[in-house]
N, C-alpha and C positions, 0 to 999 in steps of 0.2 A: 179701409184699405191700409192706413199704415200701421193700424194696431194688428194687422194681422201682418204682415210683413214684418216688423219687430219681431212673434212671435217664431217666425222661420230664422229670422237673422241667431234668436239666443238659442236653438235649436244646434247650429254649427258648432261641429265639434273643433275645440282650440288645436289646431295641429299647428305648422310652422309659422311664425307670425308674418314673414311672406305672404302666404297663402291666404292668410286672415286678411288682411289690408288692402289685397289686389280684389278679394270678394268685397270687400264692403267698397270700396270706389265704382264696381258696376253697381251695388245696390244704388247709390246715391246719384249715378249717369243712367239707372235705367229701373222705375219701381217698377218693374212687370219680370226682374228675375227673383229665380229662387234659385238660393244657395244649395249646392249638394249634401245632404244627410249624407254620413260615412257610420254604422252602426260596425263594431266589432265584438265579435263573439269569443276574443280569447280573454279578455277576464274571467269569464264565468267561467272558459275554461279549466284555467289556474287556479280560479278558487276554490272547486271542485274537490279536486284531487286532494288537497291537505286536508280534504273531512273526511271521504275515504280511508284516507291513512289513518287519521291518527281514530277514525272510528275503529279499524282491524288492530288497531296496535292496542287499544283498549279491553277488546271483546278476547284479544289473547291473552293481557295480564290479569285475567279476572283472578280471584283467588280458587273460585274453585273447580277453573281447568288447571292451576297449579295444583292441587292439595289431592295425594293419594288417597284411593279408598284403603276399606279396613281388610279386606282380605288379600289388596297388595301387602299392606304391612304384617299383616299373618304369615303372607309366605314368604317373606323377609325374616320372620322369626322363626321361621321352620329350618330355612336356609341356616339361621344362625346356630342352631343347634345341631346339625350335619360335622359332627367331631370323631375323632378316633374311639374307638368301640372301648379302650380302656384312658380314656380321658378325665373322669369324673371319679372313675378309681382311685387314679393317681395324685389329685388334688390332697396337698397339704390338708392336717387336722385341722387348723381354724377354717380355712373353706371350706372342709365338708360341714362343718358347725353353720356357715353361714349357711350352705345349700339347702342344709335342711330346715332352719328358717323360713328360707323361700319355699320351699314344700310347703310349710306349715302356713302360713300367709296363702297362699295360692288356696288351701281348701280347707282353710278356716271356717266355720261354723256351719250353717245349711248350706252347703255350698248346692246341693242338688235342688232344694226350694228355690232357689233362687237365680241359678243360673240355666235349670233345664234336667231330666235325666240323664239325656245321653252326654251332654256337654259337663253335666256333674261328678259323673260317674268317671270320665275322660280323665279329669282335674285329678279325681281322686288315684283313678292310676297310675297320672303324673307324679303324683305326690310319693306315690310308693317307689315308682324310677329313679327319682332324685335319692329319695332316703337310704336308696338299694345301690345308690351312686351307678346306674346302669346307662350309659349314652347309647347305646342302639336303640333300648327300649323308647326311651324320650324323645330319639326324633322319630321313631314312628309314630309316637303318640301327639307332636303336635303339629306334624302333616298333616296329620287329620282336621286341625282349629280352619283353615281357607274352605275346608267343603261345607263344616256346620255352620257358618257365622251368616248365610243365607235363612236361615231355620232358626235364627235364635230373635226373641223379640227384644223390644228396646228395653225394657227392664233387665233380661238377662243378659243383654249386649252393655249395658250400662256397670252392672254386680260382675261379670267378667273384665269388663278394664280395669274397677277398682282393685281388682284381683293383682292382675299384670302389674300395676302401677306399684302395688305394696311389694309383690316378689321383684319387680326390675331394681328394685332401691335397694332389694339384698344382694343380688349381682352387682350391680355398681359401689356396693361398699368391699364387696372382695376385693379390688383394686387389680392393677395391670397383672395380667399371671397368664405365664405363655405368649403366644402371638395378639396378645389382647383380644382372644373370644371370649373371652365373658363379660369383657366389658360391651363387646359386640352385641350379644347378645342381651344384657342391660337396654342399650338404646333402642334395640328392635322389641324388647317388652313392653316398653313406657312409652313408645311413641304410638300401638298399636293399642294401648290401653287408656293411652289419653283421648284419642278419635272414637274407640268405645264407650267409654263414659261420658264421653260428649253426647252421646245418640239419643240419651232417655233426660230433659232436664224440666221439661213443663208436664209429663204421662201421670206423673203420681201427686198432681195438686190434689184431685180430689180423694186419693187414697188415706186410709189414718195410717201413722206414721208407726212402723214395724216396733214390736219391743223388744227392747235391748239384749241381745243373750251375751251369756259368760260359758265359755267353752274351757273345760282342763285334758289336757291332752296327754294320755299316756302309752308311749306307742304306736300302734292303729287303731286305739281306743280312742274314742271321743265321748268325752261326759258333759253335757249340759247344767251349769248350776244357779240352782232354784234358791229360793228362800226354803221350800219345804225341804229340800235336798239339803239343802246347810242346817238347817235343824235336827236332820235326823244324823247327819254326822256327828253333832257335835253330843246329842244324845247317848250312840253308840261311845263316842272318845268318853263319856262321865261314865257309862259301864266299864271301860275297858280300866279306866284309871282307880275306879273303888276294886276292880278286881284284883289290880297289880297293886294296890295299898293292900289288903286283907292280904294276898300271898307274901307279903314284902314280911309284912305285921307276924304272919305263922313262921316264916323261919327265923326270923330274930325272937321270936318268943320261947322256941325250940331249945334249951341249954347243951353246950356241949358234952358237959359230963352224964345226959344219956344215951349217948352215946359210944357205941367201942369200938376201936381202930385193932388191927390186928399189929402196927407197928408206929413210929414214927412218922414215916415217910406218909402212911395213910392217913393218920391226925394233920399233918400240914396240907395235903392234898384237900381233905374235907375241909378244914378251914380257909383257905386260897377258895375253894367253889363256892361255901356259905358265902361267902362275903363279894364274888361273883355274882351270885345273883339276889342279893341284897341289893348292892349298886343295879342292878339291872331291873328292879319289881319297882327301888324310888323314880330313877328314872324315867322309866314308863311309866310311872302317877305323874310326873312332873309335867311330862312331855303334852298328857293324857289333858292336866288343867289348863294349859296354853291352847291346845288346841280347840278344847270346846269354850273357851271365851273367844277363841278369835273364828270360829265357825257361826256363835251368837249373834256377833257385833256383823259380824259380815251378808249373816239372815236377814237382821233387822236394817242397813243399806239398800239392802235388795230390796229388798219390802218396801222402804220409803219411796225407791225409784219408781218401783211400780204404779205406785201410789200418785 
């Protein structure tokens, strides 16, 4: 009896020490009471609610209800390019130098292997827009990037950021010009290009690793260069140079005096063009020997990398 009684008295909850002292004096005038339990539920209330909290305060800062997708940021870049129809015209000689750069970067080498037909093909008429300095053609053409980027896979979603990323670096080297759209349009390249190249980073372990091309670009020409390709240039440059040495060789071997002028004026004109194209057949041998050692030397690189 009094070990259970004990057990009721440590049970009472400590409220005013009043209260405490007037129960334990009937304990000890009377073991047949029991003290009253007073249970409260608002702790657990209280402490509730800060887990609530700060659980929705959590599950909102996550990163990736922060972090926009990729075809927000496409049409961000679509938007950024919505300029005056003679905008791109008007840009200064060294930015149209840069623009075309970023043409050039943008559909650099297979670009249709690698990114898709239709989204290759897109590129490349970008590429013509920029070099034709055409701003309506451009923003129609990268309106278009938010509807394909659903249809593009993680490899050619990954080969098009790398794209973005190299032409954004040529807009943002144009520097401020105008109301700063280009630099506008810089950050909406590269940040759209960064979240696409993020997409594809574990897909190609088991793939073997692409070989290296070397592209020369002349125009809207694209030429791929091979080791057999640099051979056969440099081939053709050792014809072209024995040819322009032998004609070089026949007219200085040529003497003037068989020759007949009908005056003066016609002996100084022949002599002035003889030696015109004299200087012009060494030349062309000279040019002819540089080029096929440096066409050689640049086969056999190739060759090794391959290797």
């Amino acid at each position: 009896m009094a070990s259970s009684s004990l057990l009721l008295l440590q049970l009472q909850p400590l409220n005013p020490l009043s209260s405490t002292s007037h129960n334990t004096l009937l304990f000890h005038q009377n073991t047949h009471y029991i003290p009253p339990l007073k249970v409260s539920a608002k702790p657990f209330l209280s402490s509730s609610k800060p887990l609530t909290v700060l659980f929705a305060l959590t599950e909102s800062d996550s990163p990736k209800s922060l972090q926009p997708d990729s075809q927000t940021l496409l049409q961000e870049l679509a938007d950024s390019f919505d300029l005056p129809s003679d905008y791109l015209a008007q840009l200064p000689r060294d930015l149209r130098l840069d623009l075309n750069d970023a043409a050039f970067d943008l559909s650099n080498g297979p670009v249709v292997d690698e990114c898709g037909q239709e989204l290759g093909e897109l590129l490349l008429n970008l590429t013509r827009a920029w070099e034709q300095a055409d701003s309506s053609t451009s923003h129609s053409l990268v309106k278009k990037l938010p509807a394909l980027e659903s249809s593009l896979t993680d490899n050619a979603k990954s080969a098009f950021g790398k794209r973005l990323i190299s032409a954004g670096r040529r807009f943002q080297a144009m520097g401020q010009y105008g109301q700063g759209e280009l630099q506008k349009i810089a950050k909406a390249m590269t940040a759209a290009g960064k979240l696409l190249s993020a997409s594809s980073i574990s897909t190609t372990i088991d793939e073997q690793p692409k070989k290296e091309t070397r592209m020369l670009k002349f125009g809207e020409l694209q030429v791929e260069v091979t080791p057999e390709k640099a051979y056969i240039g440099a081939a053709i440059g050792f014809v072209f140079g024995i040819l322009s040495w032998e004609l070089g060789q026949g007219i200085q071997s040529t003497p003037e005096s068989s020759l007949q002028y009908a005056n003066d004026n016609a002996l100084l004109l022949a002599k002035s063009l003889r030696g015109a194209l004299l200087a012009a057949c060494y030349s062309s041998t000279l040019l002819s020997v540089f080029t096929v050692i440096g066409l050689f030397l640049y086969g056999r690189q190739l060759a090794s990398k391959e290797k």
